[in-house]
C-alpha positions in Angstrom: 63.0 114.6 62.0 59.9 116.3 60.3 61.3 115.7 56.7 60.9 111.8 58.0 57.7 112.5 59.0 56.6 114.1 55.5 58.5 110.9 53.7 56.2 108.4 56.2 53.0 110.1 55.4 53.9 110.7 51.7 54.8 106.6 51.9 51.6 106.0 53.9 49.4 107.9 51.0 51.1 106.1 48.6 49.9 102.6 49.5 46.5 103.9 51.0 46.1 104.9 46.6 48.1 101.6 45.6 45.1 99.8 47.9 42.4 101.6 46.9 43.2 101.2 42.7 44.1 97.3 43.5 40.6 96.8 44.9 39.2 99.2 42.2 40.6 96.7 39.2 39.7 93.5 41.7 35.9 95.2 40.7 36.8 95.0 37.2 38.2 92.2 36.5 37.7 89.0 38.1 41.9 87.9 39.3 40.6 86.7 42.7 39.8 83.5 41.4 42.4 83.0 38.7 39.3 83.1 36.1 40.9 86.2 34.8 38.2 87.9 33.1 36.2 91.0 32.0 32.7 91.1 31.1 31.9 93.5 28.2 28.7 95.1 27.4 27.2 92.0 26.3 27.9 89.8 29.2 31.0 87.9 27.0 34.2 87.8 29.0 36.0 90.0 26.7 39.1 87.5 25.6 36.1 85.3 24.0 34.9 88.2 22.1 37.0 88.0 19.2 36.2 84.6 18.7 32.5 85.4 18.2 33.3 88.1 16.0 35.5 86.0 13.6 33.5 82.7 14.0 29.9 83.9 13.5 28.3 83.7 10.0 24.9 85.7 10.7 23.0 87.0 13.2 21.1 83.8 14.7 24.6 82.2 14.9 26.4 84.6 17.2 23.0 84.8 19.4 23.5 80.8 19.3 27.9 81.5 20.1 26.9 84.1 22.8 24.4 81.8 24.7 26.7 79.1 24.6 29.5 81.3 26.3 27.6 83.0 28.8 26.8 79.5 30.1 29.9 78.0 29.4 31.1 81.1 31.7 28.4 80.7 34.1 30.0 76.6 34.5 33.6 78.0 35.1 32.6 80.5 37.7 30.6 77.2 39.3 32.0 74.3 38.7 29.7 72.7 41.4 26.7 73.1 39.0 27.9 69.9 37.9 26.6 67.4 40.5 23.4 69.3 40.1 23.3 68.3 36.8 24.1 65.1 37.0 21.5 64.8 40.2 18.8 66.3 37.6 18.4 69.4 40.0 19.2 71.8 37.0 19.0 71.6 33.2 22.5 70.9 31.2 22.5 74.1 29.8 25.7 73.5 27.4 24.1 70.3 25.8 21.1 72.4 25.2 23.5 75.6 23.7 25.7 73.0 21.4 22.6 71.8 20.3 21.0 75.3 19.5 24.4 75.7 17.8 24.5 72.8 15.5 20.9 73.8 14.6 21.2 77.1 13.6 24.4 76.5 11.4 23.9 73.1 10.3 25.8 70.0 11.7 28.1 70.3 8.7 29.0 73.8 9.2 29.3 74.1 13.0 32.1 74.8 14.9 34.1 72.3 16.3 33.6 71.4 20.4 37.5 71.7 20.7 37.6 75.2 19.0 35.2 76.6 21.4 36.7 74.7 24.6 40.0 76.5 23.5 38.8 80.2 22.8 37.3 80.0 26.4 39.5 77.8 28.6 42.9 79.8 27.7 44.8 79.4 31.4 45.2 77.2 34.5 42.5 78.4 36.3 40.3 77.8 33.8 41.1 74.6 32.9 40.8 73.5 36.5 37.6 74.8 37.2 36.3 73.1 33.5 38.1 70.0 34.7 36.1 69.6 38.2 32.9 71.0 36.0 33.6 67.5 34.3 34.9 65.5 36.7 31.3 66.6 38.9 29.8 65.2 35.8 31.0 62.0 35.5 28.9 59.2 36.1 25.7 60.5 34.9 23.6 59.8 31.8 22.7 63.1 30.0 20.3 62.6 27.1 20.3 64.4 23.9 18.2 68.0 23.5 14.3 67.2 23.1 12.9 69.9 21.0 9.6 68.5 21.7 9.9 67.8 24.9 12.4 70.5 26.2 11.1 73.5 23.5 13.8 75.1 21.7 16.9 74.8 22.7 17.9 78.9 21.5 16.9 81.5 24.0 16.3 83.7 20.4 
């Protein structure tokens, strides 16, 4: 009888750790929504990092890659932002970040829209929450990046 006592409470402190390290990684990493991400020192989900670091030819352009994913990033975790944009109650933040792109590497030398959809949208949950990101879009007319009347379109 007590050695099934000791085995309940050895059982018992087993899960109470198992529960505790679970909620420690849920802190860490972001699985509760399927997003599956980790944000590293620079506010890039890690998984996109590599992409900036092999994409970027100087300086200005991986400030321009990194301002365009932390927003694409900020649309996946709200996909709702959407309607808001398309209502005019907040600015289209990746129009202007394609647009800083383009103009820090040169239309000719930029890289493609598809290229950067796919180094960030890489699973389910993802593409769902890019696809009602779109779908909250649809309908409304979104004008090209003013540099005179918007200012510049790169937070740098």
């Amino acid at each position: 009888m007590r050695q099934l006592f000791m085995n309940r409470k050895i059982l018992i402190a087993t899960i109470l750790i198992a529960v505790f390290v679970a909620f420690y990684l849920l802190d860490k990493t972001s699985v509760s929504n399927g997003l599956n991400y980790t944000v590293g020192p620079n506010g890039i989900w890690k998984d996109v990092q590599p992409f900036i670091d092999a994409h970027s030819h100087s300086t200005n352009h991986r400030k321009a890659l990194e301002q365009l994913f932390k927003d694409f990033q900020k649309t996946l975790l709200d996909p709702e932002i959407g309607v808001e944009i398309k209502e005019g109650r907040h600015r289209d933040d990746l129009g202007r970040d394609f647009t800083c792109h383009w103009k820090t590497v040169g239309f000719d030398n930029r890289i493609d829209v598809s290229e950067i959809e796919n180094a960030i949208i890489n699973n389910v949950a993802r593409a769902r929450a890019y696809s009602k990101y779109n779908g909250n879009l649809s309908g409304g007319m979104y004008p090209s990046w003013n540099e005179k009347k918007d200012g510049s379109p790169c937070d740098f």
